[in-house]
KOLNULUM-453813 format. One record per residue (C-alpha): residue number from 1; chain; residue in one letter; x, y, z. Coordinates in Angstrom, 2 decimals, decimal comma. Example, Ala and Ser with C-alpha at 12.3 -4.5 7.8 and 13.67 -1.06 7.14 Angstrom:
NODE   pos   unit   code         x         y         z
NODE     1      A      A     12,30     -4,50      7,80
NODE     2      A      S     13,67     -1,06      7,14
END
This chain:
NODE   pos   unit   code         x         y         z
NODE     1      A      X    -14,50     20,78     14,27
NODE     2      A      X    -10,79     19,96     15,65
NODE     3      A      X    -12,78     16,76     17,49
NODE     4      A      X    -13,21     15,92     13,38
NODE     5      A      X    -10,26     16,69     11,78
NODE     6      A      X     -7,60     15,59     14,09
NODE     7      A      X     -4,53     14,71     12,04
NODE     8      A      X     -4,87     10,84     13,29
NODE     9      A      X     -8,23     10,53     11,51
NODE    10      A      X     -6,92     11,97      8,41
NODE    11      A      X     -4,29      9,55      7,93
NODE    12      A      X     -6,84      6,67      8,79
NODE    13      A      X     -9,62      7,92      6,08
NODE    14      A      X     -6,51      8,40      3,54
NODE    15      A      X     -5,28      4,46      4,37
NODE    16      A      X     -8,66      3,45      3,95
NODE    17      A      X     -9,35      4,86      0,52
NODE    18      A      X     -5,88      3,42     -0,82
NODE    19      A      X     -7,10     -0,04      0,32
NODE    20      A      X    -10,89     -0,22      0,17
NODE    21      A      X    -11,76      2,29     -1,82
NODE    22      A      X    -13,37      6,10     -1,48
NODE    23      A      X    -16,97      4,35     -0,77
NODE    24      A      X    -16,21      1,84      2,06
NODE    25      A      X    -14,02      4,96      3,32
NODE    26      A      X    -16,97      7,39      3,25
NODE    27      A      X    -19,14      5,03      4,89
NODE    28      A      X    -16,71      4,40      7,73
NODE    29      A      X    -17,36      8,18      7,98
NODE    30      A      X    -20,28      7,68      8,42
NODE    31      A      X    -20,61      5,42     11,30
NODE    32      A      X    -18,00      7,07     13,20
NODE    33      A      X    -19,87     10,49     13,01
NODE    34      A      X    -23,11      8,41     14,14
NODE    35      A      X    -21,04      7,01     17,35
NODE    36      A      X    -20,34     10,73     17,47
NODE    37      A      X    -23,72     12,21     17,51
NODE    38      A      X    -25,35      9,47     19,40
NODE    39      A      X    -22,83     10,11     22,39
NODE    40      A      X    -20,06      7,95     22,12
NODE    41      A      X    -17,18      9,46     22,10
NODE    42      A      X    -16,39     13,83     22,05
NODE    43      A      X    -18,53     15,64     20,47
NODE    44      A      X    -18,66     19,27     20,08
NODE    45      A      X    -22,78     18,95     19,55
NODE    46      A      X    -22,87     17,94     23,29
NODE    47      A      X    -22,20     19,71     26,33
NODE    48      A      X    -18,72     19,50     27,55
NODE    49      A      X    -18,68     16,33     30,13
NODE    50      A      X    -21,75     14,68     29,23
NODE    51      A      X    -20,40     12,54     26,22
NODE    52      A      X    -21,27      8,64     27,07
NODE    53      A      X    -18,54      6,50     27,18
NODE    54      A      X    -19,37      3,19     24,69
NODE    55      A      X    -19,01      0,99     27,47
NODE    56      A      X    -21,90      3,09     29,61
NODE    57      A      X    -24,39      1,77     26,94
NODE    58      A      X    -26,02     -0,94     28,91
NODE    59      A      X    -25,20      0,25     32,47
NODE    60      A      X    -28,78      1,81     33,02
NODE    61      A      X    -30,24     -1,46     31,79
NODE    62      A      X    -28,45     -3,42     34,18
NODE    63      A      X    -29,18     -1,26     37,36
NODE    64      A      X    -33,11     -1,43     36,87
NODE    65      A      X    -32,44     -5,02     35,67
NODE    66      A      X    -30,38     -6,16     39,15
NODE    67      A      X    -33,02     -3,78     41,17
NODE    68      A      X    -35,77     -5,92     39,59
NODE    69      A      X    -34,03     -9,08     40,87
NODE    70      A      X    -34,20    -10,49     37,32
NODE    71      A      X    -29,98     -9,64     36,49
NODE    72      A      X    -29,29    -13,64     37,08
NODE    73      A      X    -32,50    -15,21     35,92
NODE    74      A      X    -32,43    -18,43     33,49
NODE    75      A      X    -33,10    -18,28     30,28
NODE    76      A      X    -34,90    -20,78     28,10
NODE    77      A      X    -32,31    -22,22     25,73
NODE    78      A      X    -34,23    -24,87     24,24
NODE    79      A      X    -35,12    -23,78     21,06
NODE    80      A      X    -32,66    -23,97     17,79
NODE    81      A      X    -29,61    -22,26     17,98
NODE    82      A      X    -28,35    -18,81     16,94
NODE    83      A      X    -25,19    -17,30     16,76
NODE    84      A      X    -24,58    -13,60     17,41
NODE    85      A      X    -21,21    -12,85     15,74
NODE    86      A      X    -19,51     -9,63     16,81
NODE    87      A      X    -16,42     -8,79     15,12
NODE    88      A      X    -13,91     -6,50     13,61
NODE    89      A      X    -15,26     -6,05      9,96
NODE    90      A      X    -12,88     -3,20      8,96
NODE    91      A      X    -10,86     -5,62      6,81
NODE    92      A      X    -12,64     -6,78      3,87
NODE    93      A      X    -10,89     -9,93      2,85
NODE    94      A      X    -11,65    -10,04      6,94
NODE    95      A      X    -14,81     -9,55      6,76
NODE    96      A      X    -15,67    -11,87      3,90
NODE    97      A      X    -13,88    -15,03      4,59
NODE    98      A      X    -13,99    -14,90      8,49
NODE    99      A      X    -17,57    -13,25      9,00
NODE   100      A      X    -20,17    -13,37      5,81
NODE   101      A      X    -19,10    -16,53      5,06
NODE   102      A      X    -19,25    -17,69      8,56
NODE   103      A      X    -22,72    -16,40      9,04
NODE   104      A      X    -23,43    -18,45      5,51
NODE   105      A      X    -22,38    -21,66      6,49
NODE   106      A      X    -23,91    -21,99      9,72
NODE   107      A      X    -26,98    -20,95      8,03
NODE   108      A      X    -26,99    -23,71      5,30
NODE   109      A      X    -26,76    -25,97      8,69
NODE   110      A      X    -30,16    -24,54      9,95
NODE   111      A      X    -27,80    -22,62     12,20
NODE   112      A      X    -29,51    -18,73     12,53
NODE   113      A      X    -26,43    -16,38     12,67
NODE   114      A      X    -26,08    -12,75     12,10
NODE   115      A      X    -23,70    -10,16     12,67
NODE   116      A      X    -22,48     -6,70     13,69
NODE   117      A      X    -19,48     -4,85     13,72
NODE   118      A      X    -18,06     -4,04     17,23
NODE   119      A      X    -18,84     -0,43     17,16
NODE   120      A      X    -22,36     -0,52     16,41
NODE   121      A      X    -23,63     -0,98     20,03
NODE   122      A      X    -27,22     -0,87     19,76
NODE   123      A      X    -27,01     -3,84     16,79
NODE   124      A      X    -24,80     -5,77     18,54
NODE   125      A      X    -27,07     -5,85     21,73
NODE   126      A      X    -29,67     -6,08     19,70
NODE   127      A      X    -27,98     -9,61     18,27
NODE   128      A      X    -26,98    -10,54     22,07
NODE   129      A      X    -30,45    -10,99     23,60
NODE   130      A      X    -31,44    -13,05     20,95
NODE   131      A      X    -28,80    -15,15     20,66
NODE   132      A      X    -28,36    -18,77     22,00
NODE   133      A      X    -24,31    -18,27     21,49
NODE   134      A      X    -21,51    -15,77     20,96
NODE   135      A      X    -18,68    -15,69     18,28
NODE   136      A      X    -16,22    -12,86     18,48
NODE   137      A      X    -14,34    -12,46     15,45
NODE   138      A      X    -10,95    -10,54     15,89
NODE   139      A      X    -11,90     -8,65     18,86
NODE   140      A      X     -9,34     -7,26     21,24
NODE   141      A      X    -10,07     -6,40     25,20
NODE   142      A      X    -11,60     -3,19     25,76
NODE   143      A      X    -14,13     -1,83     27,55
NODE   144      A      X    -16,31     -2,08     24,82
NODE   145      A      X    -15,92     -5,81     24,06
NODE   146      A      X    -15,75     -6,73     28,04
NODE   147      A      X    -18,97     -5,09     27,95
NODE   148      A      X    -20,40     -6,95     25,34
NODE   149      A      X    -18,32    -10,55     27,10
NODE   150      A      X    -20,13     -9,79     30,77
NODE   151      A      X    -23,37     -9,38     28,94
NODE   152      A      X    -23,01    -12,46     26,81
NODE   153      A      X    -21,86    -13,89     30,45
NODE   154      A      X    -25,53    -12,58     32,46
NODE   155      A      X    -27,39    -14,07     28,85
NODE   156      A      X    -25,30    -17,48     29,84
NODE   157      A      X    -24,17    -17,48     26,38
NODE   158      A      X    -21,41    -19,48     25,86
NODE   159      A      X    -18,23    -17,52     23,77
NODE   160      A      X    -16,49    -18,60     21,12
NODE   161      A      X    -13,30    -16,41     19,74
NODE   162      A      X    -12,31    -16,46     16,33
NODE   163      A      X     -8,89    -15,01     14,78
NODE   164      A      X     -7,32    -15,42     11,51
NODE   165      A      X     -3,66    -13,96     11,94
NODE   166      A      X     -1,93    -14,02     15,38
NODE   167      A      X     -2,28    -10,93     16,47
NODE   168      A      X     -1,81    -12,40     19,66
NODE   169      A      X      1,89    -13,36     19,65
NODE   170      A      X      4,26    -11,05     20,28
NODE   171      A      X      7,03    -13,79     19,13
NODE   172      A      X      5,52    -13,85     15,46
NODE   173      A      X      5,21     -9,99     15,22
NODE   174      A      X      9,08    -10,10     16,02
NODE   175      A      X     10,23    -12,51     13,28
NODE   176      A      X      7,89    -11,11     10,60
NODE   177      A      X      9,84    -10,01      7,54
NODE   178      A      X      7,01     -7,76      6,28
NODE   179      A      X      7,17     -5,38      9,37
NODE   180      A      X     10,21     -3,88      8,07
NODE   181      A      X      8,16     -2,01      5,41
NODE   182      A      X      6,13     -0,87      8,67
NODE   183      A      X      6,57      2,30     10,65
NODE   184      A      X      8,17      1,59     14,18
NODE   185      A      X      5,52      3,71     16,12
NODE   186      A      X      3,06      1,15     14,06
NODE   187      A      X      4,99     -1,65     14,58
NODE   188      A      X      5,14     -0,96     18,79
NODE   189      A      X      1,28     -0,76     18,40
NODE   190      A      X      0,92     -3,86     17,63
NODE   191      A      X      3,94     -5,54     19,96
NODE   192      A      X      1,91     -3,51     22,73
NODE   193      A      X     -2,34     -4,81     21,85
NODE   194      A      X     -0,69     -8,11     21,48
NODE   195      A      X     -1,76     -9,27     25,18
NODE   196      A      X     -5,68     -7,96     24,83
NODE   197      A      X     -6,18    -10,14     21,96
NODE   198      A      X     -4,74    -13,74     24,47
NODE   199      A      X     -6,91    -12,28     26,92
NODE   200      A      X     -9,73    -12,58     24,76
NODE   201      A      X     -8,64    -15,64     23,89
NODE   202      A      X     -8,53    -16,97     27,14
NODE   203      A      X    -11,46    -15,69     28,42
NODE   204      A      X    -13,35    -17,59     25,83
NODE   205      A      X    -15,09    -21,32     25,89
NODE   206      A      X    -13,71    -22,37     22,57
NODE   207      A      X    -11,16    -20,87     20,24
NODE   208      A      X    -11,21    -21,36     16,41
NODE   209      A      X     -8,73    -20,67     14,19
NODE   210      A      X     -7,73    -20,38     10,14
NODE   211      A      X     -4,89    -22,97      9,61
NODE   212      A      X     -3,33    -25,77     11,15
NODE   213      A      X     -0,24    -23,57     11,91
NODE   214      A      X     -1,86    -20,97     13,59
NODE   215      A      X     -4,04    -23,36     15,61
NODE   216      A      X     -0,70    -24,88     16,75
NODE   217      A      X      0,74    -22,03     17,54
NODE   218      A      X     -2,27    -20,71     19,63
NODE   219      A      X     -1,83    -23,46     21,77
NODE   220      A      X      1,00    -21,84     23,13
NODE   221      A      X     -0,81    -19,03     24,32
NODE   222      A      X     -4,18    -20,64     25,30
NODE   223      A      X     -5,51    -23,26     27,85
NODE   224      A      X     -8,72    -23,06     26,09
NODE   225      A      X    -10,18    -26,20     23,39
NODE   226      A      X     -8,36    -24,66     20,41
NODE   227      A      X    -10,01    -25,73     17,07
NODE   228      A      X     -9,87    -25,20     13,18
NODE   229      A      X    -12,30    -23,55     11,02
NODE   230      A      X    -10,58    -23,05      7,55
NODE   231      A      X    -11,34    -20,41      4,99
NODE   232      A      X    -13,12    -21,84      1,75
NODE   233      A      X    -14,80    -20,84     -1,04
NODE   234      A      X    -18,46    -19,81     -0,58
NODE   235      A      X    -21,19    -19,62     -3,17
NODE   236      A      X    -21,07    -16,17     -3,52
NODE   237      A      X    -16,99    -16,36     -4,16
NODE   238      A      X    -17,87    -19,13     -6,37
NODE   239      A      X    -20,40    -17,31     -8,70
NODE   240      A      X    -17,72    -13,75     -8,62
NODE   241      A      X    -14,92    -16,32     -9,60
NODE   242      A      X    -17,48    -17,23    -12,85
NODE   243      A      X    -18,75    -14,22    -13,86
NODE   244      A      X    -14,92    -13,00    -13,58
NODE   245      A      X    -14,47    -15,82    -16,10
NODE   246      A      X    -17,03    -15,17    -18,58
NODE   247      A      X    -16,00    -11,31    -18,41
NODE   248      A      X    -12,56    -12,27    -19,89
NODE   249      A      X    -13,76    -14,51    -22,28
NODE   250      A      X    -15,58    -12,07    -23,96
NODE   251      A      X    -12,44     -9,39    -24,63
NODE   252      A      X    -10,10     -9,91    -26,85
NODE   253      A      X     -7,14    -12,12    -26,39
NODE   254      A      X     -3,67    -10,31    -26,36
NODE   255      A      X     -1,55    -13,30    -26,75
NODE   256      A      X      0,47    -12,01    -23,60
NODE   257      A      X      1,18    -14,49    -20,85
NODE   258      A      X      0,89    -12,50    -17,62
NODE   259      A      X      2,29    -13,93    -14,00
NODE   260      A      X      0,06    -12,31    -11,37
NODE   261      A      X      1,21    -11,55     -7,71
NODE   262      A      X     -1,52    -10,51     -5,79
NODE   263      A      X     -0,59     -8,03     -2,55
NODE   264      A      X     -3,71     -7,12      0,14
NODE   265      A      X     -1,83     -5,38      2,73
NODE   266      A      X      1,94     -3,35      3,20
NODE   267      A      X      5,02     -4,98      3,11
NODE   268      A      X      4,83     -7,97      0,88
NODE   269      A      X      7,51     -6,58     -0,90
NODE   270      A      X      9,14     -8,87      1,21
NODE   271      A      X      7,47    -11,91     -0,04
NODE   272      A      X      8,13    -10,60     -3,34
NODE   273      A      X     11,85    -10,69     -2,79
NODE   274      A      X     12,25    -14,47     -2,58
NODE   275      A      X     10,83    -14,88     -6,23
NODE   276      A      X     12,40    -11,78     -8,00
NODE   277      A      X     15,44    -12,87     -9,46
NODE   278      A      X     13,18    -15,79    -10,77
NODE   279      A      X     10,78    -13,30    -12,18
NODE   280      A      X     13,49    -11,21    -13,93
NODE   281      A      X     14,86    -13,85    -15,33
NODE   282      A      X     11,23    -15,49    -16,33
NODE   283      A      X      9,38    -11,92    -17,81
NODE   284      A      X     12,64    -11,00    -20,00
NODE   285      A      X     13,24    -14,08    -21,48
NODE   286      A      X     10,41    -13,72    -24,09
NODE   287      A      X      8,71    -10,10    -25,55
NODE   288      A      X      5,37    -11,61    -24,68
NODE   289      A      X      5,45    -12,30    -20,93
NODE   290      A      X      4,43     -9,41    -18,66
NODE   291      A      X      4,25     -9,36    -14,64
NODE   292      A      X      0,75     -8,44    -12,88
NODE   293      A      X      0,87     -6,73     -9,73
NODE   294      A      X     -2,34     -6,02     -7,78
NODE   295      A      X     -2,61     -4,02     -4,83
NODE   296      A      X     -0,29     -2,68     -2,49
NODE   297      A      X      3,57     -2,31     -4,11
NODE   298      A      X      6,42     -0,32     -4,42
NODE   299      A      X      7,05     -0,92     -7,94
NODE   300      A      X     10,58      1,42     -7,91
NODE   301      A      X     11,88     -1,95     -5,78
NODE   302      A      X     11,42     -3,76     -8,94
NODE   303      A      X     14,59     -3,96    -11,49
NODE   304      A      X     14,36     -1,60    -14,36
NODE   305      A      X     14,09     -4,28    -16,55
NODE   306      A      X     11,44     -5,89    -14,92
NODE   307      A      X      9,51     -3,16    -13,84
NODE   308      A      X      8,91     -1,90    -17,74
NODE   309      A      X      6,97     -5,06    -18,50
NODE   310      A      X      4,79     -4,91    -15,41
NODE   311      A      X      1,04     -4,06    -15,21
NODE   312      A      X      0,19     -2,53    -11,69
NODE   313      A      X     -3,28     -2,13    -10,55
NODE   314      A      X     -3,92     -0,40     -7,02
NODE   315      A      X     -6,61     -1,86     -4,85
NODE   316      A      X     -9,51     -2,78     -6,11
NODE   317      A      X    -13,52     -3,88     -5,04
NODE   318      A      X    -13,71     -7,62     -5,06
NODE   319      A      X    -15,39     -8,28     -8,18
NODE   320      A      X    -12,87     -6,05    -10,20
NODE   321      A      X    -10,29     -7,93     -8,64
NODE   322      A      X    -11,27    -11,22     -9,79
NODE   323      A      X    -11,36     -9,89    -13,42
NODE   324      A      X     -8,20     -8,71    -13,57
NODE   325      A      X     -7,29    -12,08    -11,42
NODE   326      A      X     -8,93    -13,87    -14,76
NODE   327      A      X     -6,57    -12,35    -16,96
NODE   328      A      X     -3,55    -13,95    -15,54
NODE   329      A      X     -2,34    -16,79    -16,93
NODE   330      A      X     -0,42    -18,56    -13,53
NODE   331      A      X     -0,68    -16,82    -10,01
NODE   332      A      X      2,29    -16,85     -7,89
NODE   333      A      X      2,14    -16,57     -4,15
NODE   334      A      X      5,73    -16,32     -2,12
NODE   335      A      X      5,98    -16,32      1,21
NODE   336      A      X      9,01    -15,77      3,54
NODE   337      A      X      9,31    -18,70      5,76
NODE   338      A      X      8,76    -16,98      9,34
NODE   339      A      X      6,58    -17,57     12,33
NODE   340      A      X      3,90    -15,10     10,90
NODE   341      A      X      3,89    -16,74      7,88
NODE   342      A      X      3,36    -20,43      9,41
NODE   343      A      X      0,27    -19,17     10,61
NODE   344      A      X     -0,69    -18,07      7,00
NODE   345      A      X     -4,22    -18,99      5,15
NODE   346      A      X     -4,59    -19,80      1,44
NODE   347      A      X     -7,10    -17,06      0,53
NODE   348      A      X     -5,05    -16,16     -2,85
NODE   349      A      X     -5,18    -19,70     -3,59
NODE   350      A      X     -8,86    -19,65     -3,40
NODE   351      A      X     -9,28    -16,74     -5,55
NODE   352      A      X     -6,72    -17,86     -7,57
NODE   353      A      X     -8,55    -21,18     -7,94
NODE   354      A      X    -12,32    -19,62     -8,81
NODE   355      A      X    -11,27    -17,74    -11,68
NODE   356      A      X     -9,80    -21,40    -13,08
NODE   357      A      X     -5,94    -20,18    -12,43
NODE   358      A      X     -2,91    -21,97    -11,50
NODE   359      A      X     -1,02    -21,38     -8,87
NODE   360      A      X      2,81    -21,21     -7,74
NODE   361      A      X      3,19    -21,33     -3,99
NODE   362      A      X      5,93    -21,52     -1,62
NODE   363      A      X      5,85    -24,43      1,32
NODE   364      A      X      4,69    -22,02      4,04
NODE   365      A      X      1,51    -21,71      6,19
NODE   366      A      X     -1,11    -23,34      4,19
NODE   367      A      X     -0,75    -22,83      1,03
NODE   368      A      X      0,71    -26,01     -0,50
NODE   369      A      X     -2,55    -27,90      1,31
NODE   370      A      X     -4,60    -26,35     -1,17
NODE   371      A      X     -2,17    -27,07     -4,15
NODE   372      A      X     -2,22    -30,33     -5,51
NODE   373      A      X      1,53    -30,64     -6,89
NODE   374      A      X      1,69    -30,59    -10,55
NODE   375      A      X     -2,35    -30,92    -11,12
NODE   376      A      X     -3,63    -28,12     -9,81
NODE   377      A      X     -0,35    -25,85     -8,97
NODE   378      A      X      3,42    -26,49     -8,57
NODE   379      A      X      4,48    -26,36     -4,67
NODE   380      A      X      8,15    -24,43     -4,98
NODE   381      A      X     10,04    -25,97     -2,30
NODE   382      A      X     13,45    -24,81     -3,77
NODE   383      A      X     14,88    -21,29     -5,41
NODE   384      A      X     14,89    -22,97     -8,64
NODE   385      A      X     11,19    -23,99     -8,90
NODE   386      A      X      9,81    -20,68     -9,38
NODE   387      A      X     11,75    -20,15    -12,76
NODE   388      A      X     10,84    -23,95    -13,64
NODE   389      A      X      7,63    -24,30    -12,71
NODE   390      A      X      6,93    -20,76    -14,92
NODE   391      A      X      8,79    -21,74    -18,06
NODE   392      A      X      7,05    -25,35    -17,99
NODE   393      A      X      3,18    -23,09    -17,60
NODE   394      A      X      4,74    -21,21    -20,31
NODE   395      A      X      5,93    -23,60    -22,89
NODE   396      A      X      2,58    -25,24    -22,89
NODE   397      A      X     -0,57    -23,10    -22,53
NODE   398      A      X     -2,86    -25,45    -23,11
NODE   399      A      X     -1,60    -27,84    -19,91
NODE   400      A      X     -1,76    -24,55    -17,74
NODE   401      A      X     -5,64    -23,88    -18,99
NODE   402      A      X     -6,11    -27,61    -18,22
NODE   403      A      X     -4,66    -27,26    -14,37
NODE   404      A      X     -6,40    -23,96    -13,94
NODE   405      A      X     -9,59    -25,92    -14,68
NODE   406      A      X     -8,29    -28,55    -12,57
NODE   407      A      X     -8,08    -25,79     -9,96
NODE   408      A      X    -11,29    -24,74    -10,10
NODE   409      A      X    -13,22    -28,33     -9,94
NODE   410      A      X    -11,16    -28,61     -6,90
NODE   411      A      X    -12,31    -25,57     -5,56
NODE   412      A      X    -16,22    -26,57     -5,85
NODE   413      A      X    -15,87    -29,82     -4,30
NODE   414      A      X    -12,98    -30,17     -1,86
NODE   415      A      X    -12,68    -26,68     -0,60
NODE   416      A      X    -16,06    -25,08     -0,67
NODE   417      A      X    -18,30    -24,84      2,58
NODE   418      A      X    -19,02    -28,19      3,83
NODE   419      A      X    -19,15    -29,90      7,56
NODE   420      A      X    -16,31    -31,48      7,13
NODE   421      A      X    -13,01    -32,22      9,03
NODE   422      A      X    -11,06    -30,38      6,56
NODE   423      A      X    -13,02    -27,09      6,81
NODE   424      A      X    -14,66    -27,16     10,56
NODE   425      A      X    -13,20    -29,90     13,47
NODE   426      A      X    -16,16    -31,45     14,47
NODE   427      A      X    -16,19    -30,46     17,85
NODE   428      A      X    -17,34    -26,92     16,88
NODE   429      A      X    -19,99    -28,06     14,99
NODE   430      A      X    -21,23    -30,05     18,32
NODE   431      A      X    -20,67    -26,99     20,40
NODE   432      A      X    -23,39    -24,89     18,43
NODE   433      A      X    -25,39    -27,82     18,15
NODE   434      A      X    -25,51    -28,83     21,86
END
């Protein structure tokens, strides 16, 4: 039972229910204590010694495999393609932008794609021997993955690696305002897996990437083609983003105009920082103007005055998000201008954008390339935009509904899933199709 309950795994299924939720907790429960049972790891249902190691899985297979003579023989690679995308799916803003929607959009190109998360081995060879083509999403080096890489290698699969933050750089790690909130022992985890997600890199064919900033700054680290593939809005965020809608329509309207800042992770207290003098300021000026926080937040950082008109709701499920995200009248999205940061993606302007909301953004990563300047957003590019930009959404609620709408017409035709330049670099698309 010890195996079970170590103290490590405690903390882990605690972080996970704060940010995902008691369900997606339980059922990483339940796929551990499968890797458990099926060998994988200690076990106290197996003898003492004979627990498997994850990377033994295929090593059986490829001694009768070489003894047959076949280990190196060609495969027939002429038929349509088909991606087998192994990746890291613990996240789930992760897992939705970088992986389901992935798998989507190479489908709507008569691409066949399907995925697996890294630990389930049997799925994820399963995915390999059918595949025409490998994406790793988010993967660092371990024996597991260079398992799975010198199998994709004896398939003659060619390997493309996908990453969204850069995990890679020990550089942006060490500029990043938002590790402060961060333990150190944390903190020196991640300075220290830094290198096994560039080897990854560079052990790849192709590397994609989430912004033009992080692409750039990959190229630093990489030899290999480095290429874009943007987040965007997918059908399925599309129809969540309406329904979300059409759920707010139908309560009743308080008359309150609410200023939402959205937090996914720890530490954007930070972020938060640039803007708060602003939002004091803003939320006191008038009784009916309140401050929405979502997700993670240390509300006793907040002035007292501040902090008594604010509306805090922990992490929620996707959908419930979004309806809360509906009842916001103007989202606003700081950012501390750092090397992390440069690398950033506009997800919160995408789900700002599909519930028909405005949004405020600072001029870092790439959010102000989703925000068209007083249309669909205000870009703050100096301390006194915020204040401005929310007293002129304010002062006229019927221009704010208008660029919210704006927003979201944007949204389904500029920055939903399409083949273009702006969303994929053509070269990727002619990688999977050649």
């Amino acid at each position: 039972m010890s195996n079970y309950l170590r103290w490590a795994l405690v903390k882990r299924f605690v972080a996970v229910v704060r940010q995902e939720g008691l369900g997606h907790a339980l059922h990483r429960v339940g796929l551990y204590l499968g890797r458990q049972l099926r060998g994988f790891g200690p076990s106290v249902l197996r003898a003492k010694g004979t627990a498997t190691a994850p990377e033994a899985y295929l090593q059986g297979t490829w001694a009768d495999i070489a003894r047959g003579g076949g280990f190196h023989a060609p495969r027939d690679r002429t038929g349509p393609p088909k991606i087998a995308l192994i990746g890291d799916l613990n996240l789930s803003q992760c897992r939705k932008y970088r992986v389901e929607q992935l798998a989507a959009f190479w489908q709507a190109q008569g691409v066949a794609c399907d995925y697996a998360h890294y630990e389930d081995i049997p799925r994820c060879v399963r995915l390999l021997q059918e595949a025409t083509h490998l994406c790793e999403y988010r993967l660092e080096a371990t024996p597991l993955t260079q398992m799975y890489r010198y199998e994709a290698r004896r398939l003659g699969l060619p390997v493309l690696y996908d990453i969204d933050d850069p995990l890679f750089s020990v550089s942006a790690y060490e500029t990043y305002h938002n590790m402060a909130a961060l333990e150190p022992g944390l903190k020196a985890h991640f300075l220290s897996v830094a290198p096994r997600y560039a080897q990854m890199m560079n052990s790849a064919d192709m590397v994609t990437l989430s912004t033009p900033g992080l692409v750039e700054h990959a190229r630093l680290y990489t030899p290999r083609p480095v290429h874009m593939r943007r987040n965007f809005a997918d059908e399925q965020t599309l129809a969540d983003g309406a329904q979300a809608i059409e759920a707010v329509q139908k309560t009743p309207d308080d008359a309150l105009f609410r200023v939402v800042f959205a937090s996914g992770s720890q530490g954007h207290e930070a972020d938060f920082e640039i803007i708060a003098e602003a939002m004091e300021a803003f939320v006191t000026a008038a009784s009916d103007r309140r401050l929405m926080v979502l997700g993670h937040f240390r509300l006793d950082l907040l002035p007292s005055s501040l902090r008594a008109r604010t509306e805090h709701h922990k992490f929620l499920p996707y959908e419930e998000y979004l309806e809360h995200l509906a009842r916001a009248d103007v989202a606003v999205m700081p950012l501390q201008d750092d090397l992390f940061n440069r690398c950033k993606s506009a997800v919160r302007v995408i789900d700002a954008a599909s519930v028909g909301l405005v949004s405020v953004v600072s001029d870092v990563g790439d959010l102000a390339n989703l925000v068209e300047d007083g249309t669909t957003g205000y870009v703050a590019r100096q301390p006194d935009d915020w204040l401005n930009a929310l007293e002129n959404l304010a002062q006229d609620r019927a221009k704010t509904r208008t660029m919210g709408q704006a927003a979201r017409a944007q949204l389904e035709t500029h920055w939903a899933g399409q083949p273009a330049p702006h969303i994929i670099d053509p070269e990727v698309l002619d990688w999977v199709r050649t």
